[in-house]
Every structure is written in structure tokens, then in C-alpha cells.
N, C-alpha and C positions, 0 to 999 in steps of 0.2 A: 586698419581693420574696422570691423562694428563699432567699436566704443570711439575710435578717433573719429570718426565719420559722422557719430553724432552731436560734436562740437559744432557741427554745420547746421546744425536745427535754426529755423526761423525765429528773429528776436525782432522786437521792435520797441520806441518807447514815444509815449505820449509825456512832454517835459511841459514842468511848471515855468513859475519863474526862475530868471538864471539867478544860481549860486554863486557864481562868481565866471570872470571873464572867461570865456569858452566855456563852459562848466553849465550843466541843468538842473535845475531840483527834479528828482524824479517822485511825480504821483501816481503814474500808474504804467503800468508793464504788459506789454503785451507778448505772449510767448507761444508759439506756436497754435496761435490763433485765436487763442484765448485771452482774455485782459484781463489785469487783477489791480486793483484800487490798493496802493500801499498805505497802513494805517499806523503802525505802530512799530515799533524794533523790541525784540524778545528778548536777546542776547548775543552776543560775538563772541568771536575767538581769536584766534594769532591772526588771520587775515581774511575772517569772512564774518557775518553779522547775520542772525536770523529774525526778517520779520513777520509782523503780521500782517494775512492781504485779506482784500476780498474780493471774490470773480465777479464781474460785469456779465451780465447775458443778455439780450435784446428784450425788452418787453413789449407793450404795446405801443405801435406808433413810435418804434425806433428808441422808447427808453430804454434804460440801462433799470437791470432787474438785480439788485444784491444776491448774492448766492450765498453759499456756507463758507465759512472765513478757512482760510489755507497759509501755511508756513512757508516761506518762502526763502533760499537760503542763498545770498544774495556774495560771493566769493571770489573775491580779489587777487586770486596769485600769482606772484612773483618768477617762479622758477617753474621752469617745464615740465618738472616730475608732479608738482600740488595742480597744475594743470590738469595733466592726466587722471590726479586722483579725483578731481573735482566731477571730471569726465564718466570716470567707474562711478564714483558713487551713484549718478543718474541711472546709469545702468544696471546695478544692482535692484534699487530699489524699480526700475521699469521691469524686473525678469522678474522679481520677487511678488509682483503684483499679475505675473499671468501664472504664473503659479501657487498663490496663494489666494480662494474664490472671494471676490468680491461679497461685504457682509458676513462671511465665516467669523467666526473667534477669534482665529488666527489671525487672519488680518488686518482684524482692529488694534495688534500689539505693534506694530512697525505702521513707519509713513509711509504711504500709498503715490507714486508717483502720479504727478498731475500734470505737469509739461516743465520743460528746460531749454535754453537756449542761450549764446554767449553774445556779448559786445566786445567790439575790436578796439584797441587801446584809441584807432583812430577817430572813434565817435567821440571821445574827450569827454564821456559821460564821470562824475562824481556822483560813485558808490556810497556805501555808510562807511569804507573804509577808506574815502578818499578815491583819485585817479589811477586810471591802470599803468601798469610800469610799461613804459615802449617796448612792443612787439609783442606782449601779451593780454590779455582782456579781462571783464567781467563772466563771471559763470554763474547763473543764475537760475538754480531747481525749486520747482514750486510741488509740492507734498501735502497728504492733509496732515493737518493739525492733529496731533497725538494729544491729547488730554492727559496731566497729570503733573507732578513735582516730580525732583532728578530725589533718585535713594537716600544719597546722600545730604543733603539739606534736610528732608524729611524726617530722617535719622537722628542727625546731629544739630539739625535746627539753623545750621547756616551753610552759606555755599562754597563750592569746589575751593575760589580764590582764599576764602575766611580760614579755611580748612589748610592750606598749603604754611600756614602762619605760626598758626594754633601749637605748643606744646604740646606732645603728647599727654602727660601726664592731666592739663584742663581737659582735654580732649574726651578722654576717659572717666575722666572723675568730677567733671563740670563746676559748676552748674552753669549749664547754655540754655539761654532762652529759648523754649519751642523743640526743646532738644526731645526727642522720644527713647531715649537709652534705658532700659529697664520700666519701659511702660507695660512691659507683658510677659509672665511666667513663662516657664520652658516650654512647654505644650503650644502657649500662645507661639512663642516668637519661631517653633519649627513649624507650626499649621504657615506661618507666612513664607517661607523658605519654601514648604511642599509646594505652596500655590504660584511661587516664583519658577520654579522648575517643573510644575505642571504647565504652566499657561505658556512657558517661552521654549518649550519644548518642540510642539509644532512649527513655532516659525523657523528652529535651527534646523532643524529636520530639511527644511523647503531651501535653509540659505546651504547646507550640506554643498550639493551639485553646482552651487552659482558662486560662491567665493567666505573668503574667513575676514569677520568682521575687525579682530586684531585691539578692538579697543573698548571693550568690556567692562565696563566700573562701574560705581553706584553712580556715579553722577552720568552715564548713559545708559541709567535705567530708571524708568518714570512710573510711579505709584501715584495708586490712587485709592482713597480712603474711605469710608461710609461716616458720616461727620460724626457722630460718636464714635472714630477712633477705633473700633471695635473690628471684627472680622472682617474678609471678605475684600483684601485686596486686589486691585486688580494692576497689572503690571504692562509695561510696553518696554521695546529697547529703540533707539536711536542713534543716529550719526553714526554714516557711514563712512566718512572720510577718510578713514586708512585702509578700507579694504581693499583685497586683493581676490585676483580672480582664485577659485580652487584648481582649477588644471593648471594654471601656469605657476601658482605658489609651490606646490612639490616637485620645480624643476628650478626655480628662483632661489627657492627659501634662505639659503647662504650668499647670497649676493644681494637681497633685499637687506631696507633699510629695517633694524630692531621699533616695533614702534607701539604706541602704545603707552598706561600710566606704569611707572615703573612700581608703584606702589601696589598693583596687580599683576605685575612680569611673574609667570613661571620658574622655577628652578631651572629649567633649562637656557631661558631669555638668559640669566645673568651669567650663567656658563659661557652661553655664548660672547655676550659682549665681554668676559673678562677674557675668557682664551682663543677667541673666535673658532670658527665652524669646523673645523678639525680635530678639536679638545672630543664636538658632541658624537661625529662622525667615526673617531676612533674609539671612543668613550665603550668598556664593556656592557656598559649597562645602555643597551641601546630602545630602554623603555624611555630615556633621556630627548634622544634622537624623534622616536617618535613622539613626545610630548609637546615639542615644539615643532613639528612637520605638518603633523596629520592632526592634531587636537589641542593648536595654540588657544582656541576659544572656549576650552575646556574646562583651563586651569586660571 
């Protein structure tokens, strides 16, 4: 269909010196026509790495003119389903940018697709996460740059990994460096809540018709602060990696894989994974059924 079709997008790369035999250091990316100067690595995950680029544009007399720095999510996978999803995510975020006006409010809360395009295991390029597995490639989406820290760290003052370690009971009761736990009265910390659900309101709105992001947590949602700490957050979400189309999730949704942090799974999620999809399906309370059908990204 549409979204496998655009694994076919034009890639190309401009290689430094080699990294090792067969293997290229890669500086700079060229993606559907556009070149982007690799500068920096953000962050990774289980098998993809997000850096930071910068666009090349022709200046005068044939130079190269810096443009505004862009995200680029540089993804290695193994198996032919993280393929596909690598595939969707491009796609989401390509629908979600004609549909939500370039420079609106809205738009500024999610990455803005910029271009994407794949290398075939057989160009022997070394990714950030190493060589591609034979018979499958590199998947490479460049997005702008969102501005801001993940909720979590912001919160809690360290990140996702530090967090997965952590005793509850330090967790709660600290004291964590940088930690913002009890930095603001009741008032304060629901004024930030309203403005969470005011400003991400429109983008679900827009992602409603195009697919359910599935992976929801503080650490894929990014704040941003007024340096005194004080009001006036401002919020974005990211990473789309598990989603799923909306027409084809309400005919999948029990035969897809449960995904997602379990530490934000729904009451229905662990219904499901403990009795599988039958338990929710016959279940009399089929506000159940629908919780996780029709309003995974809710709960």
C-alpha cells in the first residue's frame, strides 16, 4: 500500500572516512533531496538512535548555507514488523503535518515531518547502531526539532533508565537532585495539568482520524519551562514508534501486539495480557472493551 511504498523514498549518502572495512563514517545524509550535516546523537533506544542534523541549502556560488538544526531518527531494525513500524511512523507524522497548519500552536507540539528515506543492508552502511541485519536496512526520518526535556526527568530530575532502578519509596520521598516533586501547591501543579490537556488537545484531535499513538508517558512528553521555574509551561509529545493506523486498529486490535510502558498500561491492557482478548470481548462491562479499542491513548 501507501506506507510500504514509501520505504522506496530516495536516500543517498555522502561518506567520510571509513570506519572500518566495508563500513563508512557517515557526515552527512542526503534524503529526498535534501542534505543534512550530522552533528551530534540525542539519544537511542532498543534499535534506533536520534541525532542531531543540520540542512545544507545552496548559497552563493554553489556554497552550502546552514539552515535550522532538525532531528533525525536514524533506525536499525531487525525484524519486519519494527520495519513496518519505522515505515508508519514517517507516515503519521507526513499526514499529521497536512493536517495540522504549518506555524499554528498545534503544530509546534509534535515533529514536523521533513523527509525519510531507507538504505539496503546491501550498501554496508554503519548506523549508530552498528550494520544492518541481512535482508533488512536503515530507516532514516528527519523531523524538526521539538524543543524541551522528557516530563519525566523534569519531574523527577533523572531519566527513563535511572527511573526503571530507582526504589519506589526514594522515588517518592527523595531527595533527587534537580528533582521538582512538591515544587508547587495544588493550584500550581493543576494550572500545569490544565495546560497539559489544553495545548495536546488539538494535536489528538488532528491524530484522532490518522492512527493511536499507543505510547503515552512522561518520558514522551517534552516541557518546557520559563527559567524561573514559574508558570507557563509549554508541552510537546513525541515518538511515534508504536503507532498504529485508526481504521485498521479497530479490526486488528486483538491480534496486535500489547505495547507500550506497562507502567501506564490501562486496566484493560493487563486484562488483556493476563486473560487474553476474550476475557475483554465477553467481559459484561464492555466500557472495558471500549477502553482499550477506541480510547487506548486516553488512559
Amino acid at each position: 500500500g501507501a506506507v510500504v511504498a514509501m520505504a522506496a523514498a530516495t536516500a543517498a549518502v555522502v561518506a567520510g572516512a571509513a570506519a572500518g572495512k566495508g563500513e563508512q563514517a557517515i557526515k552527512e545524509i542526503a534524503l529526498e533531496g535534501r542534505t543534512f550535516e550530522c552533528l551530534r546523537e540525542l539519544g537511542r533506544g532498543s534499535f534506533g538512535a536520534v541525532m542531531e542534523v543540520r540542512e545544507q541549502r545552496p548559497g552563493a556560488e554553489g556554497s552550502a548555507m546552514p539552515q535550522e538544526l532538525v532531528a533525525l531518527k536514524w533506525s536499525t531494525p531487525a525484524r519486519k514488523e519494527l520495519h513496518e513500524a519505522c515505515v508508519f511512523e514517517a507516515a503519521v507524522l507526513k499526514q499529521l503535518a497536512s493536517v495540522l497548519p504549518a506555524g499554528s500552536n498545534a503544530a509546534r507540539r509534535v515533529p514536523r515531518h521533513v523527509a525519510h528515506g531507507c538504505f539496503s543492508s546491501k550498501e554496508r552502511l554503519n548506523g549508530p547502531m552498528g550494520p544492518a541485519t541481512a535482508g533488512f536496512g536503515h530507516f532514516l526520518l528527519a523531523m524538526s526539532k521539538v524543543e524541551g526535556r522528557p516530563l519525566d526527568r523534569w519531574l523527577y530530575g533523572v531519566d527513563e533508565q535511572v527511573l526503571k532502578t530507582l526504589p519506589v519509596e526514594q522515588l517518592f520521598h527523595g531527595p533527587l537532585k534537580d528533582s521538582r516533586l512538591g515544587s508547587r501547591d495544588l493550584a500550581g501543579a493543576c494550572n500545569a495539568a490544565a495546560r497539559l490537556l489544553a495545548q495536546m488537545a488539538p494535536v489528538f484531535q488532528a491524530l484522532e482520524s490518522v492512527a493511536f499513538h499507543r505510547d503515552l508517558s512522561a518520558h514522551n512528553f517534552l516541557i518546557s519551562c520559563p527559567e524561573d521555574g514559574c508558570s507557563g509551561e509549554q508541552f510537546a509529545v513525541i515518538d511515534f514508534g508504536l503507532a498504529v493506523g485508526a481504521g485498521s486498529w479497530k479490526q486488528e486490535w486483538n491480534v496486535r501486539n500489547i505495547a507500550g510502558d506497562p507502567r501506564y498500561f490501562a486496566p484493560a491492557a493487563w486484562m488483556l495480557l493476563a486473560y487474553g482478548h476474550k476475557y475483554l470481548q465477553q467481559n459484561p462491562d464492555q466500557h472495558l472493551l471500549r477502553q482499550y479499542k477506541d480510547r487506548i491513548d486516553h488512559f
